[in-house]
C-alpha positions, 0 to 999 in steps of 0.5 A, spaced: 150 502 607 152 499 600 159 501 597 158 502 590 164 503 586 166 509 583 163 511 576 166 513 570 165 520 566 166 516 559 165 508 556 158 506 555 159 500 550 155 503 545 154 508 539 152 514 541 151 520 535 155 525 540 160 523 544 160 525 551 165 532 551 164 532 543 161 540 543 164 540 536 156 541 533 150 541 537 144 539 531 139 534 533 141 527 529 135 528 525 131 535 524 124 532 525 119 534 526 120 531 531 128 532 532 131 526 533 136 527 539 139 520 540 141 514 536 143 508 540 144 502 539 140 500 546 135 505 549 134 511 552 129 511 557 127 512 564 127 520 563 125 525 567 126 533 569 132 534 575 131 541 580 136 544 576 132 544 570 135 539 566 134 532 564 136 526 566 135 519 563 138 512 563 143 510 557 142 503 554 141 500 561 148 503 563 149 510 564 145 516 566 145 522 562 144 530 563 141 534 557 140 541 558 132 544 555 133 546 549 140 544 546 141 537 543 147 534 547 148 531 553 152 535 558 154 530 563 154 522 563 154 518 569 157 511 568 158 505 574 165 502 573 167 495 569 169 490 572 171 483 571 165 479 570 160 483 573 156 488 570 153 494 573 147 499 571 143 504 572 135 505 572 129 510 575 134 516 577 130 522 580 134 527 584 131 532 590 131 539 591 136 537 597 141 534 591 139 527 593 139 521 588 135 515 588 135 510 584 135 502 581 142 499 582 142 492 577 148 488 579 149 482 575 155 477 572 156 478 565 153 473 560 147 471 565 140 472 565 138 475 572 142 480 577 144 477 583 143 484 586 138 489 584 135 495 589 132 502 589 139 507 592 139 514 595 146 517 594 148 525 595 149 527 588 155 529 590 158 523 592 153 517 588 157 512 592 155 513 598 149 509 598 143 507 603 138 502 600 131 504 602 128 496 598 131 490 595 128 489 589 123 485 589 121 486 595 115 485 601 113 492 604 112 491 612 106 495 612 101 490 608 105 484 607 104 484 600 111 482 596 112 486 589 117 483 584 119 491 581 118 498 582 116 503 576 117 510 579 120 513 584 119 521 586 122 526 591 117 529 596 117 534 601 122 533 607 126 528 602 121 524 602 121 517 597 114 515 593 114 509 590 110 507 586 109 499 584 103 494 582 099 500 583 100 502 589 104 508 592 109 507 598 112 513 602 119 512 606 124 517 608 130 515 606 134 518 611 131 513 617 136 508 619 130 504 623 130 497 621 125 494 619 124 500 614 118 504 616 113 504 611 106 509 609 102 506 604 097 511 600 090 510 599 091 510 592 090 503 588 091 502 580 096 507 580 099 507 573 103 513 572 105 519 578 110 525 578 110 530 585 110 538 584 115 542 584 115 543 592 114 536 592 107 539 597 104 534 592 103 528 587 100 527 580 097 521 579 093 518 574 089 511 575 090 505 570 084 506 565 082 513 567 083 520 563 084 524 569 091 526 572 089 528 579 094 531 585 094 529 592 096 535 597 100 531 602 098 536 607 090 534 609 091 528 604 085 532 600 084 530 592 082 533 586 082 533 579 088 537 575 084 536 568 080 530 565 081 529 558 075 525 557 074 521 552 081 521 549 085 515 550 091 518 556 098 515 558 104 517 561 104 525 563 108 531 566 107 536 570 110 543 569 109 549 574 103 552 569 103 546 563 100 540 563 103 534 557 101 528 557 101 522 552 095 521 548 093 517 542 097 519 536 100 525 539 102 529 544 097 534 548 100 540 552 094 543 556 096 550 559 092 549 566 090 556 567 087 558 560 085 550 559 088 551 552 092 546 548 097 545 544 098 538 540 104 535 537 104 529 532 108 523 535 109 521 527 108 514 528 112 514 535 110 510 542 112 514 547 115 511 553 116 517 557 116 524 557 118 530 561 117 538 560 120 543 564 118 548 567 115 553 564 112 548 558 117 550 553 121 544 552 117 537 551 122 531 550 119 524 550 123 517 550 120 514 545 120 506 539 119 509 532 114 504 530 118 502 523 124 502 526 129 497 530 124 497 537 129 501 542 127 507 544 131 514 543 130 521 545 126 526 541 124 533 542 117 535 541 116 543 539 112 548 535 
């Protein structure tokens, strides 16, 4: 188990245009279209949609946020402690049905270029403290011998099961298996470039690098099919709801109802977006996104017609 520290509600060094437990207003930054929703001086990124309904994104490298759908303003900030010569920081959180948190702990002396520890951690939402390390980073996976340098998302399956996904390929591990060397089941899957589980965690959405279609793999059988091909149009990061679909598409964003096969597109106004997540039922898209014009970070906006 690897202690980490206690967390802080409050103390990001830097600026934020609501200031955690400031509920004097809840107007976005900027009306939009899009709302503007955040306004830091790092970015706001790795955002994903947590079993509760909320969101969960990472703040300048530093602090995980909670937004709930609909309102402009972070509910919750989890921040890892100050010490003296040493800087922690959070990145790819996702939480499970069961209330478990994994993510990137980064671990570094203040001033330096590089972490002297950096991991991918599972932690009871309850107690962020009480850790398992599931991989260092990098690492070598056990059940091909390949070594990665990072890891690009992480989501929660059935029986708490961690998807992992790095340099294209997906790794499955339970967490919760203490046995050393840690086992490992890589999918059958390569050039993978972005994925999500659904919301039983019965099955993942992926998409491959260069390919317009998002397709899901039922865990049970292992069988494959396609959730919607875009055909012609450019596709990037995408998420799953319970009847919607949304992915990142040139100069804008397209929801598909996966039933009717309907679409709704947003304009993305000159924004390239980083990240996206929907709820569930599809009426609440926000997206981390860089405004071209702007200073290069990333914040939060939200979509909505």
């Amino acid at each position: 188990m690897f202690a980490l520290a206690l967390f802080a509600q409050l103390g990001c060094s830097h600026s934020e245009p609501f200031p955690p437990g400031n509920f004097a207003t809840d107007q976005p930054f900027i009306q939009g279209p899009p709302a503007r929703l955040t306004a830091q001086t790092g970015d706001d990124d790795d955002l994903r949609l947590t079993p509760d309904g909320s969101f969960v994104y990472v703040v300048n490298h530093q602090c995980m946020a909670f937004l709930l759908p609909h309102q402009a303003r972070d509910s919750r900030w989890i921040c890892p402690p100050r010490f003296q010569f040493v800087t922690d920081g959070y990145g790819l959180p996702v939480l499970s049905q069961s209330r478990r948190l994994a993510f990137v702990l980064t671990r570094q002396f203040e001033n330096a270029g590089y972490p002297f520890y950096k991991a991918l951690l599972v932690a009871p939402f309850s107690d962020i403290r009480d850790t398992t390390e599931v991989i260092p980073i990098p690492f070598r996976s056990v059940v091909d011998d390949l070594f990665h340098l990072s890891v690009r998302r992480a989501a929660w399956l059935r029986s708490d099961t961690l998807a992992i996904l790095t340099d294209g390929l997906v790794y499955l591990t339970d967490p919760a298996d203490t046995t050393r060397p840690r086992p490992f089941v890589r999918l059958a899957l390569s050039g993978v470039s972005s994925m999500e589980s659904s919301r039983d965690g019965a099955s993942l959405y992926f998409k491959l690098a260069g390919d317009s279609r998002i397709q899901a793999l039922k865990m049970e059988g292992r069988t494959l099919s396609t959730v919607f091909d875009f055909g012609a149009d450019s596709v990037g990061l995408f998420t799953i709801g319970q009847e919607h679909l949304a992915a990142a598409t040139a100069g804008e964003l397209t929801r598909i109802h996966l039933g009717t096969g309907s679409s709704t597109r947003f304009a993305t106004y000159g924004l390239e977006i980083r990240d996206l997540a929907m709820t569930a039922d599809g009426s609440d898209i926000v997206v981390s996104a860089v405004d071209i014009a702007g200073n290069g970070t990333s914040d939060l906006y939200r979509l909505s017609q």
